[in-house]
Backbone of each chain as nested JSON, in Angstrom:
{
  "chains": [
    {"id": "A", "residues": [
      {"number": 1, "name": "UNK", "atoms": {"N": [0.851, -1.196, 0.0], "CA": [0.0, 0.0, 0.0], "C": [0.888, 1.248, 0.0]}},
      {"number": 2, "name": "UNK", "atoms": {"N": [0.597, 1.918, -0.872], "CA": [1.345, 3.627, -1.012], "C": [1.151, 3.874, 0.649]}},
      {"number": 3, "name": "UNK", "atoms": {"N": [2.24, 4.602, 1.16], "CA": [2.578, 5.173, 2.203], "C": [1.874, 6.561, 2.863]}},
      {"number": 4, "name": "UNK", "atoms": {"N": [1.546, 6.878, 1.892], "CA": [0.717, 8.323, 2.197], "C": [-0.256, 7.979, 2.465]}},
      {"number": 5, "name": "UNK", "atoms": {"N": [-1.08, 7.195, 1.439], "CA": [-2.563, 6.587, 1.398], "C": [-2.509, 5.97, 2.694]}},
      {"number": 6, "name": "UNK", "atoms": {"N": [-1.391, 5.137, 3.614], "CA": [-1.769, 4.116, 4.883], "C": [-1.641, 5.075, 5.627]}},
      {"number": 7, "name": "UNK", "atoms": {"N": [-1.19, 6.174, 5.632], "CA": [-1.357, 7.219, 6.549], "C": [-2.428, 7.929, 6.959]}},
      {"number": 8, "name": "UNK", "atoms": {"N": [-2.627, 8.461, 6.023], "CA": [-4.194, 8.811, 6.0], "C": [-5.653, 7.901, 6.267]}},
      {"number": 9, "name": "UNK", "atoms": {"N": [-5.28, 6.735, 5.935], "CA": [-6.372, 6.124, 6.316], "C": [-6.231, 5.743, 7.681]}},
      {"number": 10, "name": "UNK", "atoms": {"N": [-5.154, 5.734, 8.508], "CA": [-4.583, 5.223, 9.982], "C": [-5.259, 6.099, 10.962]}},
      {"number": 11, "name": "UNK", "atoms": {"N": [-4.709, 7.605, 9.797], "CA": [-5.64, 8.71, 10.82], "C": [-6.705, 9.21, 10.645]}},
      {"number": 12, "name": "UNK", "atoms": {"N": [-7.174, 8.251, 9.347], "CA": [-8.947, 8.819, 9.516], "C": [-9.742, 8.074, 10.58]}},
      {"number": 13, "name": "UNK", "atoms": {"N": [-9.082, 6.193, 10.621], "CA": [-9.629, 5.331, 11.538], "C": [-9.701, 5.902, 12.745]}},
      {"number": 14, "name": "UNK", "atoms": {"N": [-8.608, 6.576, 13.28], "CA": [-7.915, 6.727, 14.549], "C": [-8.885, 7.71, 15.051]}},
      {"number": 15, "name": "UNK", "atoms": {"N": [-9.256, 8.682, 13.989], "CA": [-10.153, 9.695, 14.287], "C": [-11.405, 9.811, 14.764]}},
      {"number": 16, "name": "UNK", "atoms": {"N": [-11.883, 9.082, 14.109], "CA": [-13.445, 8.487, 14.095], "C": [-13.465, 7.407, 15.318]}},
      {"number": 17, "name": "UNK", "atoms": {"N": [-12.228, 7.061, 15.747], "CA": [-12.792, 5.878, 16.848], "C": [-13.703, 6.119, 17.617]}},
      {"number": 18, "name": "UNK", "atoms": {"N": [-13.903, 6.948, 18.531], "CA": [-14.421, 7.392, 19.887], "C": [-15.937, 8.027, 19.133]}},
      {"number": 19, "name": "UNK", "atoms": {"N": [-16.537, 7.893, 17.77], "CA": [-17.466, 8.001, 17.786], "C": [-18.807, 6.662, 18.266]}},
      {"number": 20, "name": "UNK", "atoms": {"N": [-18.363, 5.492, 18.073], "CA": [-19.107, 4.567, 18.366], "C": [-19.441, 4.5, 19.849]}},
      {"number": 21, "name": "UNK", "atoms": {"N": [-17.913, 5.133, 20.653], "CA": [-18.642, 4.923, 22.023], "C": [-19.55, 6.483, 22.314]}},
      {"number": 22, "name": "UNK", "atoms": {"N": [-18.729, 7.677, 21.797], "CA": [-20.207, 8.541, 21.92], "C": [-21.716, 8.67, 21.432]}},
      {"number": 23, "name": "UNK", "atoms": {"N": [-21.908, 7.616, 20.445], "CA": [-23.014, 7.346, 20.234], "C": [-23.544, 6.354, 21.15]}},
      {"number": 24, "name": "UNK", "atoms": {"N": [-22.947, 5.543, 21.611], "CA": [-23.35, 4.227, 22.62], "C": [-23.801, 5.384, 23.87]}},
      {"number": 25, "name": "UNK", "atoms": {"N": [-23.192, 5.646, 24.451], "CA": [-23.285, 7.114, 25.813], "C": [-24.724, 7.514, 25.8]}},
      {"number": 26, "name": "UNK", "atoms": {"N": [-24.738, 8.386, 24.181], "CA": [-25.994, 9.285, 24.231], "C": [-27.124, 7.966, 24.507]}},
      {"number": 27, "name": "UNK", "atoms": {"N": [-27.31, 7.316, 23.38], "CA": [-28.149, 5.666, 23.215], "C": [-28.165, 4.847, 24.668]}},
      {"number": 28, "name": "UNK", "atoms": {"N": [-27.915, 4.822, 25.04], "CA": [-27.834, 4.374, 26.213], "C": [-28.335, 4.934, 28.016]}},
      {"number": 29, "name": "UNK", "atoms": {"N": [-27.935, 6.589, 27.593], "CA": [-27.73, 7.371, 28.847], "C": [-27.386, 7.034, 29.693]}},
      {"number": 30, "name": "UNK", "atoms": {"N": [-25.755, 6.566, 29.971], "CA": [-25.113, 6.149, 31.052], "C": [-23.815, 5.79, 30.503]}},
      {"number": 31, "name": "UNK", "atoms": {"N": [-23.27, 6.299, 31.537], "CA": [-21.652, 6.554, 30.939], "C": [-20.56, 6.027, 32.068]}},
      {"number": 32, "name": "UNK", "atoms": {"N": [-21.444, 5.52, 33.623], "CA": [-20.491, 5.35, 34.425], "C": [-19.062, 4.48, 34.593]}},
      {"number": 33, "name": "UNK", "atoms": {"N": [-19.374, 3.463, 33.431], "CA": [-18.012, 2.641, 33.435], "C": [-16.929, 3.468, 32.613]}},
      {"number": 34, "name": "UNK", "atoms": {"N": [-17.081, 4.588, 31.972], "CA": [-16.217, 5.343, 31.57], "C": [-15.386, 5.993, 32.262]}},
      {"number": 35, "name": "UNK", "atoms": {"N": [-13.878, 6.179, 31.945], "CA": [-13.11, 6.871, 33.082], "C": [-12.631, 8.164, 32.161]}},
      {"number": 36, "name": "UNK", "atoms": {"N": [-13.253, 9.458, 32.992], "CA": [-13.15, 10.518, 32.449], "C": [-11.483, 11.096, 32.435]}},
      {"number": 37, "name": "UNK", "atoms": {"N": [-10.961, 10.16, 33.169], "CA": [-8.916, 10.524, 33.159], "C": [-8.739, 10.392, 31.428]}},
      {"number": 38, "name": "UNK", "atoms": {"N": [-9.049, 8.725, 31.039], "CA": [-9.148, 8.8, 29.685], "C": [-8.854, 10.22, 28.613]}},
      {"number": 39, "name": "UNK", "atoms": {"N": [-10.592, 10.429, 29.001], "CA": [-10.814, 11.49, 28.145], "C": [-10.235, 12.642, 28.038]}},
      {"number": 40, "name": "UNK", "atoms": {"N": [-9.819, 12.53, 29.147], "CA": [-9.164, 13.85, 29.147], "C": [-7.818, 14.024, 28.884]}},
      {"number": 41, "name": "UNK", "atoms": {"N": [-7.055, 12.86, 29.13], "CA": [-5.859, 12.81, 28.442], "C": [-5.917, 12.45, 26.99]}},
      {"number": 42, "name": "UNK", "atoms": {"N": [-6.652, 12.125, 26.734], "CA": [-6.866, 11.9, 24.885], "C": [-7.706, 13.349, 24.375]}},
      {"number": 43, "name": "UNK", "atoms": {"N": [-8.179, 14.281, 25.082], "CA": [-8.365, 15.774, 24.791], "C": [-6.65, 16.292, 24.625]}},
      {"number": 44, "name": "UNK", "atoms": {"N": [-6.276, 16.375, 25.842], "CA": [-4.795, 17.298, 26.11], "C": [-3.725, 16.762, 24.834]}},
      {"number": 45, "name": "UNK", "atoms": {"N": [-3.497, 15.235, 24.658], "CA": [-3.117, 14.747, 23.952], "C": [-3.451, 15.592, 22.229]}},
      {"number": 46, "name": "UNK", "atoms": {"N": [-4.8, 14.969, 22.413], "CA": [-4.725, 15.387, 20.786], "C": [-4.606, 16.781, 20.384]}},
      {"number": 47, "name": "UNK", "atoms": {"N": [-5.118, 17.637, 21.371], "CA": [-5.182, 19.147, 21.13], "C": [-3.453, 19.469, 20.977]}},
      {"number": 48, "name": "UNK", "atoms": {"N": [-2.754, 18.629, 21.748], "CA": [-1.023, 18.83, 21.134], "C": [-0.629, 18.151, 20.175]}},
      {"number": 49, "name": "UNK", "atoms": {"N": [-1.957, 17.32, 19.231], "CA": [-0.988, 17.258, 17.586], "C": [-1.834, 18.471, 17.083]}},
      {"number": 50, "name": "UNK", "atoms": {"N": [-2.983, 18.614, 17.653], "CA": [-3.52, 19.849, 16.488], "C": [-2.089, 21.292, 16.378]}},
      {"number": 51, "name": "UNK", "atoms": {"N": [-2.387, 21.7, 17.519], "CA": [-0.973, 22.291, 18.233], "C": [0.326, 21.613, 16.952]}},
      {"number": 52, "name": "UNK", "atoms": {"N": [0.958, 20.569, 17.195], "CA": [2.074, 20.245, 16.206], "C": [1.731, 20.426, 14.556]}},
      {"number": 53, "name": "UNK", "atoms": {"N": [0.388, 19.934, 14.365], "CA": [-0.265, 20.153, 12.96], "C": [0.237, 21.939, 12.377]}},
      {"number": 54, "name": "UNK", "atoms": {"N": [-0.218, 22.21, 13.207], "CA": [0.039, 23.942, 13.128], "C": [1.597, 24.371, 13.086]}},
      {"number": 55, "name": "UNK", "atoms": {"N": [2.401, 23.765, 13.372], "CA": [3.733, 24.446, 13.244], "C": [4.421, 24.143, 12.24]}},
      {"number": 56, "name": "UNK", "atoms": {"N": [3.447, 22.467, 11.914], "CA": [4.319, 21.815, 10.414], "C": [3.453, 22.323, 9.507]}},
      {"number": 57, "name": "UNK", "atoms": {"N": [2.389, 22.56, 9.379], "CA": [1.157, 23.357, 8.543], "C": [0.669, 21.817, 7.859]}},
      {"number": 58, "name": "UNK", "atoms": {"N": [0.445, 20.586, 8.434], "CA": [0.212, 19.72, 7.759], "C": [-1.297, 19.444, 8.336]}},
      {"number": 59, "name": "UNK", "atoms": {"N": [-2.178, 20.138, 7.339], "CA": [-3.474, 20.101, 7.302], "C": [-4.285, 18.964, 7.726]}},
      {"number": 60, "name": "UNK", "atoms": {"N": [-3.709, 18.173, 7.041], "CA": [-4.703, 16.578, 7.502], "C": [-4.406, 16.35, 9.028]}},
      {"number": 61, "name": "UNK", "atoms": {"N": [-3.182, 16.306, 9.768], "CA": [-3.082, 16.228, 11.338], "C": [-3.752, 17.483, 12.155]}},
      {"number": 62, "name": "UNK", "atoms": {"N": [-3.811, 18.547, 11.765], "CA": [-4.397, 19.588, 11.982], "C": [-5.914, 19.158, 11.943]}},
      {"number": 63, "name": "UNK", "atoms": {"N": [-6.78, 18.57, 10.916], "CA": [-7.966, 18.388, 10.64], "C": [-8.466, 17.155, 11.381]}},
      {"number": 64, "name": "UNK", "atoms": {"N": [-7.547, 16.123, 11.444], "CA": [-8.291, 14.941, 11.885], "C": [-8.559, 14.737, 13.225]}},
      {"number": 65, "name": "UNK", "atoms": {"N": [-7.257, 15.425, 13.862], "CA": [-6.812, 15.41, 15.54], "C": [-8.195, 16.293, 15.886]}},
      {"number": 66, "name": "UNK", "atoms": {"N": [-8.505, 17.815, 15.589], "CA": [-9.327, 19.016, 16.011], "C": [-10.747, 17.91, 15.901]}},
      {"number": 67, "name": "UNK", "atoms": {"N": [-10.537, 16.892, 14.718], "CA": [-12.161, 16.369, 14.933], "C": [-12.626, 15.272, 15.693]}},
      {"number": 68, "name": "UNK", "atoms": {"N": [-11.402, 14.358, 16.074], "CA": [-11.466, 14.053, 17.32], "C": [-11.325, 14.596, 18.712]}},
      {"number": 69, "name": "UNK", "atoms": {"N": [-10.71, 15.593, 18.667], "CA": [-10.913, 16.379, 20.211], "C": [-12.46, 16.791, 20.385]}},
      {"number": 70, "name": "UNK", "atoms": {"N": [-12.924, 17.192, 18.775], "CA": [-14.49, 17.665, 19.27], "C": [-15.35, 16.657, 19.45]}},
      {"number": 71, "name": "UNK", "atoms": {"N": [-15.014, 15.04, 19.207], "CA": [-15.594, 14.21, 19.778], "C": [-15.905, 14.173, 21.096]}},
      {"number": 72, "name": "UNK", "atoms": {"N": [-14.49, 13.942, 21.013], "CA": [-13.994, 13.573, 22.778], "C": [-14.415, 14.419, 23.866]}},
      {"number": 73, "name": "UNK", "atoms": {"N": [-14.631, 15.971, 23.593], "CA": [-15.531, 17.086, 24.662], "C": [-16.895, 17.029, 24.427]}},
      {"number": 74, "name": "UNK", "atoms": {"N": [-17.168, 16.481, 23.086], "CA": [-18.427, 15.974, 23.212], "C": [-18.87, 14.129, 24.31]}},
      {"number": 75, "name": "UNK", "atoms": {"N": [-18.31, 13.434, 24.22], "CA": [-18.065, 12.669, 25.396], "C": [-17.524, 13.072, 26.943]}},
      {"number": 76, "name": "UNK", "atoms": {"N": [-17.096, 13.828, 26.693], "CA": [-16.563, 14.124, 28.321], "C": [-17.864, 14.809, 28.944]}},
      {"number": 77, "name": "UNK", "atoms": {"N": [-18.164, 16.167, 28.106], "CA": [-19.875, 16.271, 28.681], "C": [-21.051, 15.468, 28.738]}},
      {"number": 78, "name": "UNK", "atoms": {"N": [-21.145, 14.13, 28.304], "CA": [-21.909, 13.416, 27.554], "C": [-21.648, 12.535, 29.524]}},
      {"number": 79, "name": "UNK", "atoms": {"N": [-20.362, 11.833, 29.703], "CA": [-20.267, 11.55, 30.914], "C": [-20.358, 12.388, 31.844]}},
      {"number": 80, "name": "UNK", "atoms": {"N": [-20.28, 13.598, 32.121], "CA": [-20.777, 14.403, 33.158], "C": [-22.385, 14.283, 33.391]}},
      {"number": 81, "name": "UNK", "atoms": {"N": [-23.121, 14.435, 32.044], "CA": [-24.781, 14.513, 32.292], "C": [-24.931, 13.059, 32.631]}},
      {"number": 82, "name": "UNK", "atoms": {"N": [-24.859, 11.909, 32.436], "CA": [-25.107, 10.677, 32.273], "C": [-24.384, 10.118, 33.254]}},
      {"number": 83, "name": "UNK", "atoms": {"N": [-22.861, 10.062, 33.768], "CA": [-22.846, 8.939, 34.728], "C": [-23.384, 8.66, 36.046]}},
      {"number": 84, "name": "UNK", "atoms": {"N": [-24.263, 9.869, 36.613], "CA": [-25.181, 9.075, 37.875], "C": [-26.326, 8.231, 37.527]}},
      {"number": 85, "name": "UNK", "atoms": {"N": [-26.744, 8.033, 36.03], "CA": [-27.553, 7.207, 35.681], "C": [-27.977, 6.387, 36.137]}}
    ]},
    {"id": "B", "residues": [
      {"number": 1, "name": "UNK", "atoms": {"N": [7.761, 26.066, 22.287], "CA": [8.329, 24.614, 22.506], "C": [9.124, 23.997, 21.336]}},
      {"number": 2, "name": "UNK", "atoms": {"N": [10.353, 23.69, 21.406], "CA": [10.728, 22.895, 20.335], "C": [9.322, 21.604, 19.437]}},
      {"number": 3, "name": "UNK", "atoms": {"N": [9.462, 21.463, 17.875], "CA": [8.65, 20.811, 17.821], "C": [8.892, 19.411, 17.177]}},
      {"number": 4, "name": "UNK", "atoms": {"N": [10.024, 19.259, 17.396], "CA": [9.982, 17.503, 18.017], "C": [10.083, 17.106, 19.097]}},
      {"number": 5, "name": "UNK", "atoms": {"N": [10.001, 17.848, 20.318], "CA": [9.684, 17.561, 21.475], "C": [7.915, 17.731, 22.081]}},
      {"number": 6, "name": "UNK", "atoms": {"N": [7.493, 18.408, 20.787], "CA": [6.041, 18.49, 21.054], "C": [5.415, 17.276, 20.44]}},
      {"number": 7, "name": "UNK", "atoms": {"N": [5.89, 16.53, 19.429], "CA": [5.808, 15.701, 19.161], "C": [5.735, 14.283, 19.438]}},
      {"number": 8, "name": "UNK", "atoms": {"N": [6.601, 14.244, 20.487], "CA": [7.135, 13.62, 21.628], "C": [6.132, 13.212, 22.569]}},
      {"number": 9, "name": "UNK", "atoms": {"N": [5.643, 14.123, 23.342], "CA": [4.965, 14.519, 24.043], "C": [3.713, 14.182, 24.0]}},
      {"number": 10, "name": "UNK", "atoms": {"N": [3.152, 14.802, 22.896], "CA": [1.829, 14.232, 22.388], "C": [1.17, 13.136, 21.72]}},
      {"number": 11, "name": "UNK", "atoms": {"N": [2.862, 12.454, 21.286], "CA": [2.812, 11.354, 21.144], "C": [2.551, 10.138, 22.14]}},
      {"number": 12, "name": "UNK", "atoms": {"N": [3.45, 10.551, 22.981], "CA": [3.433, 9.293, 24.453], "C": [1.9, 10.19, 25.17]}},
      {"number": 13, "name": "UNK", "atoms": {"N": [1.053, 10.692, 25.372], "CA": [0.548, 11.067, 25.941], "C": [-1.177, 10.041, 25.138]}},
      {"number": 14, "name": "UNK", "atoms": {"N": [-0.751, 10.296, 24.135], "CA": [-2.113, 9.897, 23.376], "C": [-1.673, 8.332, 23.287]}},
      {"number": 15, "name": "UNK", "atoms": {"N": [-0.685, 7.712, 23.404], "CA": [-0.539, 6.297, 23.593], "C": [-0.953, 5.722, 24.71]}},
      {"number": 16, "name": "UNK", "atoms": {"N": [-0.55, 6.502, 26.19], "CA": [-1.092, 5.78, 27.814], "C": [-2.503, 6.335, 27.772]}},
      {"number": 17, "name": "UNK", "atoms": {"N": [-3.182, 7.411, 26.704], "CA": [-4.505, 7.312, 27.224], "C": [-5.52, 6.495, 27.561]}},
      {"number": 18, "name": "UNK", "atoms": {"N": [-5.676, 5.266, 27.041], "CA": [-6.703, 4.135, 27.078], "C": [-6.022, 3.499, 28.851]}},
      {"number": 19, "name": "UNK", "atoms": {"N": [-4.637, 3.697, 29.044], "CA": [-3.841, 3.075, 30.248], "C": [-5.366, 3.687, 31.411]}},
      {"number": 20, "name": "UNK", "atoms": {"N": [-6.143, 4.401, 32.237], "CA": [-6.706, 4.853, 33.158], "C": [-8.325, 3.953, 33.307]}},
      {"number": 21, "name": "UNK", "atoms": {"N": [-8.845, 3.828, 31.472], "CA": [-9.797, 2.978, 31.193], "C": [-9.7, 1.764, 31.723]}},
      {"number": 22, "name": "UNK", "atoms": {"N": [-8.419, 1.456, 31.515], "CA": [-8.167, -0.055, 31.496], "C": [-8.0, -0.748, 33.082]}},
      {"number": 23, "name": "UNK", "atoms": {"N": [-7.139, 0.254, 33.709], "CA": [-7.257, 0.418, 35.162], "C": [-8.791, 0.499, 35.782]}},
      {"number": 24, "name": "UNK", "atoms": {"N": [-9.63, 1.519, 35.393], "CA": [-10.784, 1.105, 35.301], "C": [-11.877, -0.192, 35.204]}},
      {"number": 25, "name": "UNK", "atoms": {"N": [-11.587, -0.417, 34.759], "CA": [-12.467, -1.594, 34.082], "C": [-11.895, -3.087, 34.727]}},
      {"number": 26, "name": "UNK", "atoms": {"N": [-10.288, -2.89, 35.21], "CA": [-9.899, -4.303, 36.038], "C": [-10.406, -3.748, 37.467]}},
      {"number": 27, "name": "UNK", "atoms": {"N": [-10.684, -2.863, 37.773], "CA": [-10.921, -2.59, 39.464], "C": [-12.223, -2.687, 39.354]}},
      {"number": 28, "name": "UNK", "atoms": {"N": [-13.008, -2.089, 38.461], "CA": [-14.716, -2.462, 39.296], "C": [-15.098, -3.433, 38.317]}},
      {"number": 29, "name": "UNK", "atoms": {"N": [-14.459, -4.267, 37.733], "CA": [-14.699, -5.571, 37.184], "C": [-16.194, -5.019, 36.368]}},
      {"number": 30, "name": "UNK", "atoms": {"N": [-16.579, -4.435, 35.298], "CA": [-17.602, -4.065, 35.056], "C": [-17.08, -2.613, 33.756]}},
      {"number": 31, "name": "UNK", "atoms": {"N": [-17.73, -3.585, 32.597], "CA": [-17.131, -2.62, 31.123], "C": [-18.792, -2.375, 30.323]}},
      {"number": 32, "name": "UNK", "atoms": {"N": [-19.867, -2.93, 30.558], "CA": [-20.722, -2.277, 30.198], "C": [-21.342, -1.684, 29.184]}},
      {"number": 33, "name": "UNK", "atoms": {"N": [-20.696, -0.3, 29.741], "CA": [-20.742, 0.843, 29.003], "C": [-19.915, 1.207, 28.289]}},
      {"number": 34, "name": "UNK", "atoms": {"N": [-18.975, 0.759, 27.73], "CA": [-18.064, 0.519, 27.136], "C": [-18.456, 0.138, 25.293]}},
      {"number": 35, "name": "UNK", "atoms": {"N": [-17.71, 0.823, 24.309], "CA": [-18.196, 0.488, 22.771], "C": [-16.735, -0.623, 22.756]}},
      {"number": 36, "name": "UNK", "atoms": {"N": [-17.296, -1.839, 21.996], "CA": [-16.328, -3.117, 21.69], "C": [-15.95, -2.536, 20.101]}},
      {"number": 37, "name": "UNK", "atoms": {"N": [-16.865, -1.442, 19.699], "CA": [-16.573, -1.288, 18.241], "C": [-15.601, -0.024, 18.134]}},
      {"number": 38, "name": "UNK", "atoms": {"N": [-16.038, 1.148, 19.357], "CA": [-14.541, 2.144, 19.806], "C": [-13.127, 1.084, 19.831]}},
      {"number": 39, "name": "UNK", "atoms": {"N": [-12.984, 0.428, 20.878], "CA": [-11.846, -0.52, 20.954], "C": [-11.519, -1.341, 19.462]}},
      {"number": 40, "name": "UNK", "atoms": {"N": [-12.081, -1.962, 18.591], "CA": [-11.774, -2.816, 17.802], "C": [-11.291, -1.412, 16.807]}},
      {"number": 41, "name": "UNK", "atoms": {"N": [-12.118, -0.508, 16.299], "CA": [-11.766, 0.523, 15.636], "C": [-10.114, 1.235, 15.78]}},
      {"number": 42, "name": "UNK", "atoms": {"N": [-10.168, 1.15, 17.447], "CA": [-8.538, 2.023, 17.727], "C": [-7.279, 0.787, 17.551]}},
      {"number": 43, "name": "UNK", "atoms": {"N": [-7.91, -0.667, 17.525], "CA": [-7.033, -1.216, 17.334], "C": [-6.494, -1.43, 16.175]}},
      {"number": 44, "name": "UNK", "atoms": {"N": [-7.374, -1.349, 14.962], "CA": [-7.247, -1.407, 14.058], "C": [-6.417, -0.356, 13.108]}},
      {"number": 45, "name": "UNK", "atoms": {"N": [-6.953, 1.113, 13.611], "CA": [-6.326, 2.393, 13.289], "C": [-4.825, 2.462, 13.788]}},
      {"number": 46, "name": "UNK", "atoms": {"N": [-4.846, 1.883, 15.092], "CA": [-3.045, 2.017, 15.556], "C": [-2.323, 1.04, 15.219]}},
      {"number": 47, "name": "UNK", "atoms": {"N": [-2.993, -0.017, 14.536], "CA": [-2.011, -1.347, 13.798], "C": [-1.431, -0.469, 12.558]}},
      {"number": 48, "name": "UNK", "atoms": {"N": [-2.994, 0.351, 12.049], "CA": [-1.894, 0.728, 10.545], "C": [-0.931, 1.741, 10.873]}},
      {"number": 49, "name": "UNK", "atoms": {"N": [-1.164, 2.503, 11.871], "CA": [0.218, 2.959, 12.543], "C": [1.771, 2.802, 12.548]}},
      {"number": 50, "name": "UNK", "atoms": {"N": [1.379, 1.405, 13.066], "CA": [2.774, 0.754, 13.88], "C": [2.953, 0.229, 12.123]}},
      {"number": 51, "name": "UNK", "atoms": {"N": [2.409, 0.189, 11.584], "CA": [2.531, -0.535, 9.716], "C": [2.864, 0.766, 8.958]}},
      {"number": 52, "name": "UNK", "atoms": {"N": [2.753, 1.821, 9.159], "CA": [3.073, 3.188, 8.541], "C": [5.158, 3.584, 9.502]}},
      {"number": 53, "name": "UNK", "atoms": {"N": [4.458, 3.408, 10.72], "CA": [5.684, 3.441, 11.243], "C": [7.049, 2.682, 10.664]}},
      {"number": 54, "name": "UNK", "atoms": {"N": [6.717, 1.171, 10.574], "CA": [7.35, 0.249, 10.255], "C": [8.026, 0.687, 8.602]}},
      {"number": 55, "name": "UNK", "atoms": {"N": [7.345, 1.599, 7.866], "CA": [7.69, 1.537, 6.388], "C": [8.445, 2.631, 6.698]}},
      {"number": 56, "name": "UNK", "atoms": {"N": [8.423, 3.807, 6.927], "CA": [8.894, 4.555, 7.373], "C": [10.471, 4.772, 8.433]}},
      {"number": 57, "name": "UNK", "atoms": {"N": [10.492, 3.298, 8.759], "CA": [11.689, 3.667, 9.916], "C": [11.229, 4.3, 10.883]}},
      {"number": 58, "name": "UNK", "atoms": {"N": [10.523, 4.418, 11.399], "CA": [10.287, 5.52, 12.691], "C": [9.472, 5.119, 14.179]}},
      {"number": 59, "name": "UNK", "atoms": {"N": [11.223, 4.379, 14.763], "CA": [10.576, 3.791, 15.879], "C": [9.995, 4.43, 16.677]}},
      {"number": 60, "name": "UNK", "atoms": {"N": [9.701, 6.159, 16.804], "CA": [8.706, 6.627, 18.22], "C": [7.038, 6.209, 17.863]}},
      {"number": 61, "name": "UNK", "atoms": {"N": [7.145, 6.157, 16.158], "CA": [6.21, 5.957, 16.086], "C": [5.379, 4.513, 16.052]}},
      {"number": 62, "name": "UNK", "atoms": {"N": [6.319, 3.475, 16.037], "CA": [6.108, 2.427, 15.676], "C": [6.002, 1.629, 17.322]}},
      {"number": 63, "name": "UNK", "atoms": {"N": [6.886, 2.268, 18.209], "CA": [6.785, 1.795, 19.822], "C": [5.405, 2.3, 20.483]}},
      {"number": 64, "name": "UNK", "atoms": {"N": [5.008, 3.873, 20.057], "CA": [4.029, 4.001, 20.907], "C": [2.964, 3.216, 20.562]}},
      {"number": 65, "name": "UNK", "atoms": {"N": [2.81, 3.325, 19.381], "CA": [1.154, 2.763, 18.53], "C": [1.453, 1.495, 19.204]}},
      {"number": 66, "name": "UNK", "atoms": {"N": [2.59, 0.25, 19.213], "CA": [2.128, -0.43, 18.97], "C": [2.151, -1.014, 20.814]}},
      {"number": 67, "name": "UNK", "atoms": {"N": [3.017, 0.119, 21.658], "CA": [2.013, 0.182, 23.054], "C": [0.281, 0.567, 23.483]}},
      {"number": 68, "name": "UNK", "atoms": {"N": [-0.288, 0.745, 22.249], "CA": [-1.51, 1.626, 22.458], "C": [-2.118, 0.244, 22.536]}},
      {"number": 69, "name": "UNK", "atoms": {"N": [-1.651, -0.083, 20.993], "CA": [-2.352, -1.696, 20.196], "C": [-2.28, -2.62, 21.88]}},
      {"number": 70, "name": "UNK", "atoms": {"N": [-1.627, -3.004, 22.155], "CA": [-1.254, -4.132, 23.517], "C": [-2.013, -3.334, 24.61]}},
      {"number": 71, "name": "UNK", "atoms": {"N": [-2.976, -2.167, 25.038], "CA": [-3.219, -1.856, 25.913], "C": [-4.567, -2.111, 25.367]}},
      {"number": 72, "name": "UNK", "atoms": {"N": [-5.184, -2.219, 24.495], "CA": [-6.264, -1.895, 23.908], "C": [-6.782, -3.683, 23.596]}},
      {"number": 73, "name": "UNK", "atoms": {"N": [-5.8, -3.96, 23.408], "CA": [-6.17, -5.564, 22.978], "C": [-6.57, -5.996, 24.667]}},
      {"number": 74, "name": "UNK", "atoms": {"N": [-5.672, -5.398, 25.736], "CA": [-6.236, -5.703, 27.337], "C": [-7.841, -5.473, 27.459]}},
      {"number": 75, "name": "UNK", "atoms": {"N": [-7.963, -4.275, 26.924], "CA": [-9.143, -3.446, 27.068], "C": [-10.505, -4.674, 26.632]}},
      {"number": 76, "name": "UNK", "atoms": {"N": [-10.135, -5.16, 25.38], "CA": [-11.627, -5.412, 24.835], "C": [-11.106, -7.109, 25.174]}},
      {"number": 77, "name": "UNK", "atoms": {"N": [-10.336, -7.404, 25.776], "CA": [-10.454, -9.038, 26.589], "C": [-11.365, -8.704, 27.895]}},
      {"number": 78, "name": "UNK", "atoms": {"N": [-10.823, -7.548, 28.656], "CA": [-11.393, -7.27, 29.543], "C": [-12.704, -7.36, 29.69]}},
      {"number": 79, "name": "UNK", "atoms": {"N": [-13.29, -6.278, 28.317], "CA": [-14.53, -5.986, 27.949], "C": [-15.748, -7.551, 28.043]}},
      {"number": 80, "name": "UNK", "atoms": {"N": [-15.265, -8.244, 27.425], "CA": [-15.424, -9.493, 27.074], "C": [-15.921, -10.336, 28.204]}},
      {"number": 81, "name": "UNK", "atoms": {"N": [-14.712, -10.197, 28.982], "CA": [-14.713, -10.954, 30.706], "C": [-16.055, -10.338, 31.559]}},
      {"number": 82, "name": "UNK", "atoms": {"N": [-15.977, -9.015, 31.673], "CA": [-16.715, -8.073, 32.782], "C": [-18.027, -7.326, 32.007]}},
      {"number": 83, "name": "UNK", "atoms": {"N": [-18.092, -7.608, 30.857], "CA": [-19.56, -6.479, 30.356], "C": [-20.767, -7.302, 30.937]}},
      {"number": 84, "name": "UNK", "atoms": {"N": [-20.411, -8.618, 31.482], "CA": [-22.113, -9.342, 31.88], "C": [-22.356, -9.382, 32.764]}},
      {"number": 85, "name": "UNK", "atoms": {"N": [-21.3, -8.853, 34.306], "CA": [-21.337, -8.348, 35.447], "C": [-22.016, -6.997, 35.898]}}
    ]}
  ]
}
């Protein structure tokens, strides 16, 4: 497989992960087996490749990381309303 | 910040994230709430990783992913064991 192409698809997967469990969260309403340390280190985390995206100007790490962080604060509030469920 | 040290950084940071879940999920024996399709998804996305890494030469990248991969493969055995508790 071309090298660029496995790249990009690594970080589109990578990106999109954490949507199945924020859809499970909302679907469900209950989030307590979730550990919000997680999330929040996979916020801080990714917001420092968006952060690195920006200094190399490499758009796709810039784009994919920012759309998983807006997952992921969308889950982190998602477990605040939901885990006394 | 220098930015291969931001790199660095945000690299190992977004690799131990699933590490707090996982701690999680062996202490109150109970995964639930938990997506098996989040986990199978990140495992899959950080294999082509450690496979992008691998073509590339680039062991930071090829050690963390494929510490993520081995924390994550814990995760959804776990899942497996404790979601019927």
């Amino acid at each position: 497989m071309n090298e660029n192409i496995l790249g990009l698809v690594a970080g589109r997967i990578t990106s999109v992960s954490m949507l199945p469990q924020l859809f499970k969260v909302l679907k469900q309403k209950d989030a307590k087996d979730l550990s919000w340390l997680m999330i929040c280190t996979l916020i801080v985390g990714l917001s420092l490749w968006v952060w690195y995206g920006f200094l190399h100007h490499e758009w796709p790490i810039i784009l994919s990381n920012a759309f998983a962080v807006l997952v992921n604060i969308c889950l982190l509030i998602s477990y605040f309303v939901y885990r006394e469920k």
